[in-house]
N, C-alpha and C positions, 0 to 999 in steps of 0.2 A: 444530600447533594452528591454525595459520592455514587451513591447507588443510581441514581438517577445518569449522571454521564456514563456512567459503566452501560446502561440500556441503550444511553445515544451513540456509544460505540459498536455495540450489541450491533445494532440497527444500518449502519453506516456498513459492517461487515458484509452483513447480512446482504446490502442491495448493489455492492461494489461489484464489480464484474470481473471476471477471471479473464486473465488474455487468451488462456482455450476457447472462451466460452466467446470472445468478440471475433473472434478467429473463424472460429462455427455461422456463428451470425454472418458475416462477412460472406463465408464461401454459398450458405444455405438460406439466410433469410430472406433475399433479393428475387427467390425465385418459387415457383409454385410447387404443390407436394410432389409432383407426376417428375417432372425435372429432375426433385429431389433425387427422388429413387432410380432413378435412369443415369443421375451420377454419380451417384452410389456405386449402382452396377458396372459402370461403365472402368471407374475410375480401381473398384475394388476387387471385380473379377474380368469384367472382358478383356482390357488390357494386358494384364499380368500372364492370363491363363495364354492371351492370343501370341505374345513374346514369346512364352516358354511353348508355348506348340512350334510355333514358328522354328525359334532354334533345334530342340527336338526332331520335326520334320526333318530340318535342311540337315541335322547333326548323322540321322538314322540313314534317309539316302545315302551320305557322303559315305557310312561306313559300312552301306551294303555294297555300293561301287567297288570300294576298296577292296573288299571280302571277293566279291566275283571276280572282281582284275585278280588279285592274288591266287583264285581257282585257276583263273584260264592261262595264267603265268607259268603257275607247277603244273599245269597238264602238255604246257607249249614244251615244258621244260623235260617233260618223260617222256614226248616225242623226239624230244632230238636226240636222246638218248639212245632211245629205240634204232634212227635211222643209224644213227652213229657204228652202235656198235654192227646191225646189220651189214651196213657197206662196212664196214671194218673185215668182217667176215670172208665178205664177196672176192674185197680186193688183196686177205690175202692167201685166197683161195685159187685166185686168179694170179697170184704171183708164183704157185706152186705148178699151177698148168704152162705158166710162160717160158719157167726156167726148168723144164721136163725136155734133156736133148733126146730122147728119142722123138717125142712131139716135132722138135726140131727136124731133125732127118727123116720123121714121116712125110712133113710137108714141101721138104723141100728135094723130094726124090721124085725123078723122073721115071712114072710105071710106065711098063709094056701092055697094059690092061687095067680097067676099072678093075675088076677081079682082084688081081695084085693087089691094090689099094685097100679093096675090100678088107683083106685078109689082113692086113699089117695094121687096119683100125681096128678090127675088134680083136683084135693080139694086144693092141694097146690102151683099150678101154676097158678090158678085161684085168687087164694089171690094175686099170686106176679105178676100179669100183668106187671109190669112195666119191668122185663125180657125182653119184646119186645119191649120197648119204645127208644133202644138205636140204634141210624142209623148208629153207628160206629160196631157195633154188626151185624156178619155175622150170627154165631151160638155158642149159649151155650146148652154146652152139660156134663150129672153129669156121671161120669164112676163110676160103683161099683161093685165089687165081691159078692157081698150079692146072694147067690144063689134063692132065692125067688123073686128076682125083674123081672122086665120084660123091654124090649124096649118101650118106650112109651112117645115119643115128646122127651124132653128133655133129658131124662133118658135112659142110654145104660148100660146091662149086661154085663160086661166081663168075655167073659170064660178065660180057664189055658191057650191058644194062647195070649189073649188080656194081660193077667195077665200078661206077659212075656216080652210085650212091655217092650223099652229101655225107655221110657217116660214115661210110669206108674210108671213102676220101681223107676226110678228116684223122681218122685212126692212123691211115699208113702214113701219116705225116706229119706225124705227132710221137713223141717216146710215151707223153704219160699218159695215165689214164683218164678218159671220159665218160661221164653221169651225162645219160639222155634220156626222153622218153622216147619207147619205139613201140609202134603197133603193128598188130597182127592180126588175122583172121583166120578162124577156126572154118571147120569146111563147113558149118552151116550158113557162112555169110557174115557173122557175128565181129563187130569190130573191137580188140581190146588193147590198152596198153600197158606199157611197162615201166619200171624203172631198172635201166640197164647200164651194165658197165662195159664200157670199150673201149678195148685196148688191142693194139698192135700187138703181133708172136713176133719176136724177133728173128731174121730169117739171116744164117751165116753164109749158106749156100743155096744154089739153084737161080736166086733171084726171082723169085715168088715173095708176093707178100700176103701175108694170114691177118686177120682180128678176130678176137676172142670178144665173144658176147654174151655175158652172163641176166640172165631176164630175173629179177628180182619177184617172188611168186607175190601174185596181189589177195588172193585168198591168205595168203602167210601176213602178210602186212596189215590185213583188216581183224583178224584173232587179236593181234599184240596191238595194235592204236587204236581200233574203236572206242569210241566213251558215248555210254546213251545218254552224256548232259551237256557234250561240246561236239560242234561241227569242225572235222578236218579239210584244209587244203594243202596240198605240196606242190610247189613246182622247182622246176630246174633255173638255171641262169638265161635261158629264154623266154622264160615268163611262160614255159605251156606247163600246163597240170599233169603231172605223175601217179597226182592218187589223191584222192576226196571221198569224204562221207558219202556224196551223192554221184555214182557213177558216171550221170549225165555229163559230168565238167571235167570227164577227162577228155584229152588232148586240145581245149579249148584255153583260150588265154587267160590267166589270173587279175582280172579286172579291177585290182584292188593299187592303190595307190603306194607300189614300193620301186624303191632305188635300188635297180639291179647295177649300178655302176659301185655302189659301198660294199664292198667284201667285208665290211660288219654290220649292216643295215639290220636294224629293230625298232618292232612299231609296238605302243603299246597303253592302247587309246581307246574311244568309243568310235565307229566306221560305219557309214549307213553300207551293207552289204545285202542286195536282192531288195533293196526296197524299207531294208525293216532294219533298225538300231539296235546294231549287236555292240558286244565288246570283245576285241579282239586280243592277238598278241602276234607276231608277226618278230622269228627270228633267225640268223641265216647259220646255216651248216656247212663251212667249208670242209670238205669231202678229205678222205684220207688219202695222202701223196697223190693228189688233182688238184688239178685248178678250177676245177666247176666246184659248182654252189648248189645245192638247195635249199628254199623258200621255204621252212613251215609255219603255217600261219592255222591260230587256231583261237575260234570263237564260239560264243555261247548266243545265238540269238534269242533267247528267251531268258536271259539274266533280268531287262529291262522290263519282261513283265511282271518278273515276281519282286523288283522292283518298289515299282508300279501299284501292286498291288499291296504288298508290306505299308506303302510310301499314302496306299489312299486310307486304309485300316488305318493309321496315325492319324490321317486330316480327319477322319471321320468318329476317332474317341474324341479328339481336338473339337471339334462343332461340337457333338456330343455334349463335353465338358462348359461350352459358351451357350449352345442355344435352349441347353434343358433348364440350367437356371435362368437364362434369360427370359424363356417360356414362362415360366412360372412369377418370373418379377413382374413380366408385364400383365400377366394373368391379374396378381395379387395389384400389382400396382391399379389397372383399371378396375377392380372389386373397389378397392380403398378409396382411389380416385369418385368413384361415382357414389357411394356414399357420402363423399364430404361436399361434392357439386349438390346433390340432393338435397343435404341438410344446407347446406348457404343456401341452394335456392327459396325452399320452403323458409329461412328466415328472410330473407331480401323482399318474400310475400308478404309476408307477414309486417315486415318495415312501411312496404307501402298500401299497408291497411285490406291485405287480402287475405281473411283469414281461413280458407280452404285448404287449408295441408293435406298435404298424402297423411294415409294412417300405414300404410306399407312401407315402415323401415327395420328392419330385421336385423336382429345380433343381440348381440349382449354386451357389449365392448362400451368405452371411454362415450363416441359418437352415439353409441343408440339413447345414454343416460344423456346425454347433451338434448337431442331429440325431444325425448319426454319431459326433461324440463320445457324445450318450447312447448310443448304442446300444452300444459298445463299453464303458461303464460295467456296460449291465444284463447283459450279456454276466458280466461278469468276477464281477459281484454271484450271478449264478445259478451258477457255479462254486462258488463258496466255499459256497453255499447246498444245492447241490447233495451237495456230502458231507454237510451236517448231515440235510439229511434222509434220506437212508438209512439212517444210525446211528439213525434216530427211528421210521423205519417197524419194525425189528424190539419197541425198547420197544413201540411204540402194540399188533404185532399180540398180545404178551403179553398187555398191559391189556386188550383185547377178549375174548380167550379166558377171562379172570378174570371180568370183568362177565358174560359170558353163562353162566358155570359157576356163576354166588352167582345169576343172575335164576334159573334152572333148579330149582335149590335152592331158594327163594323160592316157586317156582310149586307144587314138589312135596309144600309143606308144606300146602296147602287141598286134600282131595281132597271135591268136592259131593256125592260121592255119600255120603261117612262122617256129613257135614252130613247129607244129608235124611234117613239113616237112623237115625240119633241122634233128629232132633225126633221122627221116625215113633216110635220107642219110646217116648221121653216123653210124646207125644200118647196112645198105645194103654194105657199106665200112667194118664194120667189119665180117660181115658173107662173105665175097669174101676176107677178109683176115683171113677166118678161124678161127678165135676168134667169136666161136658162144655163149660162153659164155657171151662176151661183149653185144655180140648182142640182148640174150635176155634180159639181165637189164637192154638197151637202149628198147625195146619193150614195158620190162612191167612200165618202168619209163612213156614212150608215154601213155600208156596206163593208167595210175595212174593220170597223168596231163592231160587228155583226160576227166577223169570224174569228176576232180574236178572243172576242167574251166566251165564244162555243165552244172553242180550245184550249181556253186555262184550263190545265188541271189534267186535260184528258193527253193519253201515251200516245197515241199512232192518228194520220187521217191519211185520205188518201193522197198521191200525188198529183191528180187534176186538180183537187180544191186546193193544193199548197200551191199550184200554178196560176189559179182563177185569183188568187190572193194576190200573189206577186204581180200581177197584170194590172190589178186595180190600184194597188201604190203605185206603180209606174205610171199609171194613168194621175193620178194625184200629183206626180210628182213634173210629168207633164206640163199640167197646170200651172207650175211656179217657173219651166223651165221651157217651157213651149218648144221648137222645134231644132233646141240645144243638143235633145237627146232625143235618143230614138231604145226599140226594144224587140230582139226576135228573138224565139224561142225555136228551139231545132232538135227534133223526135225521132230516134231511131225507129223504121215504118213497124220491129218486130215488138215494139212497145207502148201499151195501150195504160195511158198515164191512170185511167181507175183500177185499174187492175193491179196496182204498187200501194203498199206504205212506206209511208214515212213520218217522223218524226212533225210535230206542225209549228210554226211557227221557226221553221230551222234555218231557211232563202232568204229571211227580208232582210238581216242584217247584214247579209252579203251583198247582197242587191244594192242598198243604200250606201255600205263602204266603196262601191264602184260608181254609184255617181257622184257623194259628196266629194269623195276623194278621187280616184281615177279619173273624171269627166270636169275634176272643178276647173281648170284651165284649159276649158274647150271651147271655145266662140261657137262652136256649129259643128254639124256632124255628128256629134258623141254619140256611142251606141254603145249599149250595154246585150251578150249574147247570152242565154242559155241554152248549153246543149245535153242533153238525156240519153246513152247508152249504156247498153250492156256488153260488160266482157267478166263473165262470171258472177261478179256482182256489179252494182248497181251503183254508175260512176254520172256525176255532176260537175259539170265544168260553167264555169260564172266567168265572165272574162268583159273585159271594155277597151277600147281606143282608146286611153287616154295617156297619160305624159309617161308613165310606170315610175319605175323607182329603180335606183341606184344601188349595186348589188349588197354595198352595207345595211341599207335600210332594208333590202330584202332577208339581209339575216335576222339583223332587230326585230321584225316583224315577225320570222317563224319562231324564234326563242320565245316572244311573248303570248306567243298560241300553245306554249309546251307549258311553259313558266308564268303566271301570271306576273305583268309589269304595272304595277299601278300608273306608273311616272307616263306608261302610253294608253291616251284615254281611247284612240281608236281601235288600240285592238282588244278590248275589252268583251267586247261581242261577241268576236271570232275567238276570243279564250274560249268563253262560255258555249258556243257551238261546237269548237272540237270536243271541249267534255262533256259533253251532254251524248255526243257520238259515240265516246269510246264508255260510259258509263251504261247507257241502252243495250249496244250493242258489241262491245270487247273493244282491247289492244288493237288489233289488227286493221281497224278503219280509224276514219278520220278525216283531216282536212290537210291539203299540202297547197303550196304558193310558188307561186311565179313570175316574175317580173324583168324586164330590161326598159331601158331608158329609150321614150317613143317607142316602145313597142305593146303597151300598155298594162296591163295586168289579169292572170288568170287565177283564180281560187276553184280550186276541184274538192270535191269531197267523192270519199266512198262509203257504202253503205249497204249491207247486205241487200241481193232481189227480194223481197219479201212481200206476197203475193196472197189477196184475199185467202186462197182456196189455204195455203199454208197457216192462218192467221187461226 
């Protein structure tokens, strides 16, 4: 006893379910293997990998941003340096030419001759040799009104035009010093500028007034700032350019968005400049003992492509990393997938007694051993199957031989010709008894059963005889309806009715739905049309005066031509015409309906032209 419940626990263990395992079930068994694996994939690598790209991306840009800001930072930052200490230089270079009294009393002495003048300049430029000793010095040049002076090296006259200057102006009305740019022309035409300091000479006597202007060399300025991996601009406190990487943008306005009203104004951002997203930096140099300002501002426009391209090298391990596995899942998954649709399928065949399997399943794996077990099933199944039906083919060829011995029998019991000859004498007995009336709907009735017997069976006749047919039931129906109804046929002139097929026996059930129905509420008049044209193919139009129908029954009626309706006994005819249409000769023809209330009813059919010579 004891051993025995020890097994029924055994057993109980055994088939109890782990909550991992209903957990699994839960999330995987609901769905099919394809699914599976795609959320697998989805859940085990595209997500996780697509997150950590994602952050990685945005983390990589953010810190190459960072990395180029902080290049173009310390490079904005050795330029000012640069300007710094040069104007440093300039202005106190120019503090040594200002407070020079012989300077003084050269300019503020009235000569008896240019000559005189002459001579007390290079007396006095010759003492100051050092004038020349500065490589950052393009040109110093002493401006003065003194009408007794002359042009001479350093030394320039200004006449009432020079006087007038917006910069002289400014210098003699001013103590400190001012940063401007000033341009000049060389004598080929050539236009250049500068960055210059002007300052007022103080003048104790004569009443003259002098400026001093020292031209900052721009050859000297592009040795010490160029960089072949950042763009330079500078400008002054009027927004014009002093000195840029690109020549072209001196004396042109600095187009860039800064606040020359902030005497501490710095920019230091991404700026679309020319069109194209650089990163800039953008920071002001107030000048030594001056109130002017310069602007440097200094950019890297091709930080953003390298970038860019660092930036797409990541998205492109990132894919890399998502779509090669995923490549290969979907690979492996539609391999896996189409062997186990294979093997369902070939058993689902085999379920409903089709035992033609593929013998092409390939592998070695769990599914190909499942395979060959079926296959050694339908094997054994078509054994056992295989005697039954032999025993069955002798019954069945009995039962044929029986069915076609009773149809034989069947068929030899109608002979047409005993038919025609029979009406023929009742016909010939009423016409000798003077009832020629009898006589003719014993004729056309022969003659109505004459062309239906010739056409069981057979595909195509022509369109005259299917018209010669339809004429003689109207005539029959005449008969019962006398001059209730009436019948015209109407022939397009380019169409010679032998010269067409068509189906036989295909008009009369139309023809009669139009007078049982369309013409039953007629006292007089009714007419029933047939019209025969071509427009590509081969169109029939059946139409009557009669009450028509109401547009619901006009739908009821087309459904039951598409959809057979048992519940509508009339349109059962016209079911079996339209199929008969589209089973002969395709989709594309058919029968279509028409009807409004008193306006009566048209049934068209179309049907390819199909033409003896074609047949």
């Amino acid at each position: 006893m004891k051993t025995r419940e020890k097994e029924e626990k055994a057993k109980k263990r055994k088939n109890r379910t782990s909550p991992e395992m209903t957990l699994i079930h839960h999330l995987f068994g609901r769905y099919g293997i394809k699914r599976q694996l795609y959320f697998i994939y989805l859940t085990a690598l595209f997500v996780p990998v697509t997150m950590l790209g994602v952050f990685l991306i945005m983390n990589t840009n953010g810190l190459l941003k960072n990395y180029y800001s902080d290049m173009v930072a310390s490079d904005n930052l050795r330029l000012k340096s640069i300007f710094f200490e040069i104007t440093t230089q300039i202005y106190n270079m120019s503090e040594n030419v200002c407070k020079d009294e012989k300077l003084e009393d050269l300019l503020g002495m009235d000569y008896a001759s240019e000559r005189a003048f002459i001579e007390d300049a290079d007396e006095y430029i010759n003492e100051n040799g050092y004038l020349y000793n500065y490589a950052e010095v393009e040109e110093l040049i002493i401006y003065t009104d003194n009408p007794s002076a002359a042009d001479h090296r350093i030394f320039r006259r200004m006449g009432e035009d020079g006087q007038a200057e917006d910069w002289f102006v400014q210098a003699s009305e001013r103590s400190s010093v001012i940063w401007m740019p000033l341009a000049r022309t060389d004598k080929y035409g050539n236009l250049y500028w500068n960055l210059c300091l002007v300052r007022r000479i103080p003048q104790q006597s004569g009443g003259y007034h002098a400026v001093l202007v020292i031209k900052i060399s721009d050859n000297y300025l592009r040795t010490r700032v160029e960089s072949s991996d950042y763009a330079t601009i500078v400008s002054t406190d009027n927004a014009q350019i002093v000195y840029a990487s690109d020549r072209s943008l001196y004396g042109e306005p600095m187009h860039l968005d800064v606040d020359y009203e902030d005497a501490h104004f710095s920019y230091a951002d991404d700026m679309m400049v020319g069109g194209k997203r650089s990163i800039v930096n953008i920071s002001t140099l107030n000048m030594y003992q001056s109130e002017s300002r310069i602007y440097i501002c200094t950019l890297n426009p091709y930080a953003y492509d390298d970038i860019y391209r660092i930036v797409r090298t990541c998205v492109l391990i990132v894919l890399t990393a998502i779509l090669l596995p995923g490549i290969m899942v979907w690979v492996f998954t539609r391999y896996f997938t189409t062997r186990v649709e294979l093997l369902r399928g070939e058993m689902h065949k085999a379920s409903r007694g089709d035992y033609n399997i593929t013998a092409d399943f390939r592998g070695k794996d769990e599914l190909s051993e499942a395979f060959a077990d079926l296959q050694v099933m339908v094997e054994k199944i078509q054994e056992k199957e295989a005697a039954m039906y032999q025993s069955q083919i002798g019954e069945k060829e009995l039962m044929n031989k029986q069915q076609e011995m009773e149809f034989k029998m069947l068929a030899s019991q109608i002979n047409p010709h005993f038919l025609y000859n029979t009406l023929e004498t009742i016909r010939m007995n009423a016409f000798a008894a003077g009832d020629r009336e009898v006589a003719t709907a014993i004729k056309l009735l022969g003659k109505s059963l004459r062309y239906v017997l010739e056409n069981t069976g057979t595909a195509s006749t022509t369109l005259e005889k299917e018209m010669n047919y339809i004429e003689t039931y109207i005539r029959i129906q005449k008969l019962r309806f006398g001059s209730r109804i009436d019948y015209q046929l109407v022939v397009d002139d380019s169409i010679c009715l032998k010269d067409y097929q068509i189906l036989p026996l295909l008009l009369q059930p139309i023809v009669e739905n139009a007078i049982l129905h369309g013409l039953e509420e007629k006292e007089g008049g009714g007419k029933v049309v047939v019209h025969i044209y071509l427009d590509e193919d081969l169109h029939i139009d059946i139409s009557d005066n009669g009450c028509g129908m109401e547009l619901e029954q006009v739908r009821r009626l087309r459904n039951s031509i598409l959809v057979r309706n048992p519940e509508i006994k009339s349109s059962i005819g016209l079911y079996n015409i339209n199929q008969r249409i589209k089973l002969c000769y395709g989709s594309r023809y058919g029968m279509s309906i028409g009807s409004a209330p008193g306006q009566g009813t048209m049934i068209s059919l179309v049907i390819p032209a199909i033409t003896d010579s074609a047949m």
